[in-house]
N, C-alpha and C positions, 0 to 999 in steps of 0.2 A: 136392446143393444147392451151387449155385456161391457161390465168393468174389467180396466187390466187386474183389479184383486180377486174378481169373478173367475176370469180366465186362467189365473195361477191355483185358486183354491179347487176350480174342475180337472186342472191336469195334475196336480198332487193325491188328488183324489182317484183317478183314473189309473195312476202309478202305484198304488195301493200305502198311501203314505200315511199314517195313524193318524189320528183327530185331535192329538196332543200338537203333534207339529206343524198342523194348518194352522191350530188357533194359535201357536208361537210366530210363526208368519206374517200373518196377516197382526197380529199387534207391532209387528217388527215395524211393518210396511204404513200402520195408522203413523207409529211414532213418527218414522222420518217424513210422512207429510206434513205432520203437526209441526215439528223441526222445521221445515221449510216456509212453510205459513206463517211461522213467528218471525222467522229472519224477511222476511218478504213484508209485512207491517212493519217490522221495527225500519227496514228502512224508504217507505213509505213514510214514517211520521217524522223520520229526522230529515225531507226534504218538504213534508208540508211548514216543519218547523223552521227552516231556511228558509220558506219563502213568506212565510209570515213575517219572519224578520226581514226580511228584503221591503217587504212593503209599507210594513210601520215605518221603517228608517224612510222610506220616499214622502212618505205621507209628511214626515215634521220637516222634511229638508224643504220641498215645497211648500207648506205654511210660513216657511221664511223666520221662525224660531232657532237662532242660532246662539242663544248665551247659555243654553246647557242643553246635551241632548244626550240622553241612555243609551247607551249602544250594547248590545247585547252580546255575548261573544259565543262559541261553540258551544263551551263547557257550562250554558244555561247559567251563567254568571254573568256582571252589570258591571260598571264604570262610569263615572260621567267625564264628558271632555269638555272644555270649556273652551270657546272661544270661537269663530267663524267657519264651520264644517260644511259651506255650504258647495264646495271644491271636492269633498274628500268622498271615499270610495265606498260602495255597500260592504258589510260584512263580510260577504262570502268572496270577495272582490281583493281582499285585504291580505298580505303575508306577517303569516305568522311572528316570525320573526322577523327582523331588522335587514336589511341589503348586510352583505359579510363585505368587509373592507376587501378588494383585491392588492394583492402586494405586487407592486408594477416587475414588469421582465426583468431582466436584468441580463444582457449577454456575459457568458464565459469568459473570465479573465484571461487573458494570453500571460503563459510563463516568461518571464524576463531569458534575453536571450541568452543569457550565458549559464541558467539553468537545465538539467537535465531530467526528462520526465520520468515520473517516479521515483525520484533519489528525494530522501527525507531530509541529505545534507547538501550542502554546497555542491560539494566537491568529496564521491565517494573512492575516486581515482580510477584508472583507464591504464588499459595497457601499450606498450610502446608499437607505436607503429611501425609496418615493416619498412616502406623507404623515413623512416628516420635518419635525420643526420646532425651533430653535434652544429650549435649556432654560433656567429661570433664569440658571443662572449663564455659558452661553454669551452672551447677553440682557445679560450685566451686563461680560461681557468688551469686548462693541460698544460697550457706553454710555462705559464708560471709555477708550475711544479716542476718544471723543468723537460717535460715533450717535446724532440722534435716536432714540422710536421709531420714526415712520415709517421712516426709513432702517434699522434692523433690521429691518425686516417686508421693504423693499425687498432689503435684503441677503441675506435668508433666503431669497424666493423667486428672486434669481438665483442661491445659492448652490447652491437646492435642483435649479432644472433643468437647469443646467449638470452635476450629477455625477449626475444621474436620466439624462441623455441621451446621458453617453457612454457610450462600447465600449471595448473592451479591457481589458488589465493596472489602467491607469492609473488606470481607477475602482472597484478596490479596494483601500480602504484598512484599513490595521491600527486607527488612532485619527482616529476623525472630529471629535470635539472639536476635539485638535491641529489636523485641517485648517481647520476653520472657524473656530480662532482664525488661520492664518495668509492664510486670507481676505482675514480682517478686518481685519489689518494693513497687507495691500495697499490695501483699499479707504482706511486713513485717508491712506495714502501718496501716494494719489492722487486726493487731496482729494475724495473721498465724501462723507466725515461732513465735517457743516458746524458741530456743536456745537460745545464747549470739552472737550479731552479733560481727564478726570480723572489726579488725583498724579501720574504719570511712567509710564503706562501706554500715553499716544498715540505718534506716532512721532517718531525721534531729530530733534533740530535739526538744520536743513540746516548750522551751523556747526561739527558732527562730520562727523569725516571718515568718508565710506560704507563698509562694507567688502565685500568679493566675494559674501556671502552675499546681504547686501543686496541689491545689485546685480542678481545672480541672480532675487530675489523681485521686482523691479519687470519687468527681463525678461520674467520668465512671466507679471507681470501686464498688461504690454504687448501680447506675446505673444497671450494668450489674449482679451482685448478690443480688439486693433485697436488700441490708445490709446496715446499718448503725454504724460508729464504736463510741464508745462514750467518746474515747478521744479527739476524735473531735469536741466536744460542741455539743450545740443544735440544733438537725437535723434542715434545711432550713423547708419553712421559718418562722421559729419559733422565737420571741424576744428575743432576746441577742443571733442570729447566728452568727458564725464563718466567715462564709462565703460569701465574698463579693456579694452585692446585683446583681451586673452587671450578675453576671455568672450562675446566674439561672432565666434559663426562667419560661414562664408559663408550660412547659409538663413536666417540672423538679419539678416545685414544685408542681404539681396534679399527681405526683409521687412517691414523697413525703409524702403529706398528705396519700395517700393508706397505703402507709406502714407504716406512724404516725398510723392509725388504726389497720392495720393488728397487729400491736407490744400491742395496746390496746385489742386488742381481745384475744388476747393471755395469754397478764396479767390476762385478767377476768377469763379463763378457767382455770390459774394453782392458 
């Protein structure tokens, strides 16, 4: 009966393969047996060695010698344990390490309800809804600048579709309140409300002096409606303006000028 090294040295043979690379072969083919033979004992003796150790540890636990016993660990290293082992587990029986503490469940915190998810602040601001409509006391901020209520209802619905129809950043806001009381500020500045404002609510006498803020708020109310009101002096930047130089740039004042013209075109035609 041939060998499989028999049967590969006759067919290399037979292919006319030189006598160099049989015997390179066939040492190939000793080593990886030899390889295998050794792995195949070594772990042969590390389970006779387990079970040596399995049987001495029964042998003392049953002679009932419990105030010191050897215990042998994998790594062919000793310990002694003292004290009544006669409960405790063989060797191979044993984990290595300690149980790992489990950290108990814990379900997902539910967001408080008046947070919004994913917002890293309170309150990052939202924009105005389209059936918005001014509340009592918005209602009551108009009146006291002097609003009729038509002119509330009027103010409401342009305050409503100017911030319903814009885009971007700009149309949202943190407090829409605030915005539509400073609306309504503008609008009494620019003679809107035709009523009698109430206690010291309407706007500053033209006999105080304006300050930059101000300024600014007529600005943007100019600004955003084309208008100019003519208590205010001489629209920018026209000689003897009201308005300090700082706060208008150049796209304010080629803004301006348009509608210095548009107001000239206008005269001409009536």
């Amino acid at each position: 009966m041939s060998t499989p090294i028999a049967s590969l040295i006759r067919m290399m043979a037979e292919a006319g393969a030189p006598a160099e690379a049989i015997a390179i072969a066939v040492e190939a083919i000793e080593g990886a047996r030899e390889h295998v033979a050794d792995e195949f004992r070594a772990q042969q003796n590390k389970k006779s060695a387990a079970a040596e150790r399995t049987r001495r540890w029964r042998e003392r636990r049953n002679t009932g010698d419990a105030s010191t016993v050897t215990v042998e660990t994998s790594r062919e290293t000793s310990h002694s344990v003292t004290g009544d082992v006669t409960s405790s587990l063989p060797p191979e029986e044993r984990s290595p390490e300690p149980p790992k503490t489990q950290t108990p469940f814990l379900p997902p915190q539910k967001p408080p309800s008046g947070a919004k998810r994913g917002s890293s602040s309170p309150n990052r601001g939202s924009r105005l809804p389209s059936d918005w409509k001014p509340s009592e006391v918005d209602r009551a901020f108009a009146a006291n600048l002097g609003a009729t209520s038509a002119e509330i209802e009027r103010t409401a619905a342009s305050f409503r579709d100017f911030w319903v129809a814009k885009a971007g950043r700009d149309a949202v806001k943190a407090d829409w309140p605030a915005t539509w009381r400073n609306w309504c500020r503008r609008e009494a500045e620019g003679g809107r409300f035709t009523g009698r404002p109430r206690a010291s609510s309407g706007p500053a006498p033209s006999s105080q002096p304006v300050s930059d803020q101000r300024w600014r708020e007529r600005l943007l109310w100019a600004k955003e409606r084309d208008d100019w009101r003519r208590e205010w002096g001489p629209m920018p930047p026209e000689n003897g303006s009201l308005v300090p130089a700082h706060l208008v740039d150049e796209r304010l004042a080629a803004l301006f000028n348009e509608l210095r013209q548009q107001y000239s075109a206008q005269s001409r035609a009536g």
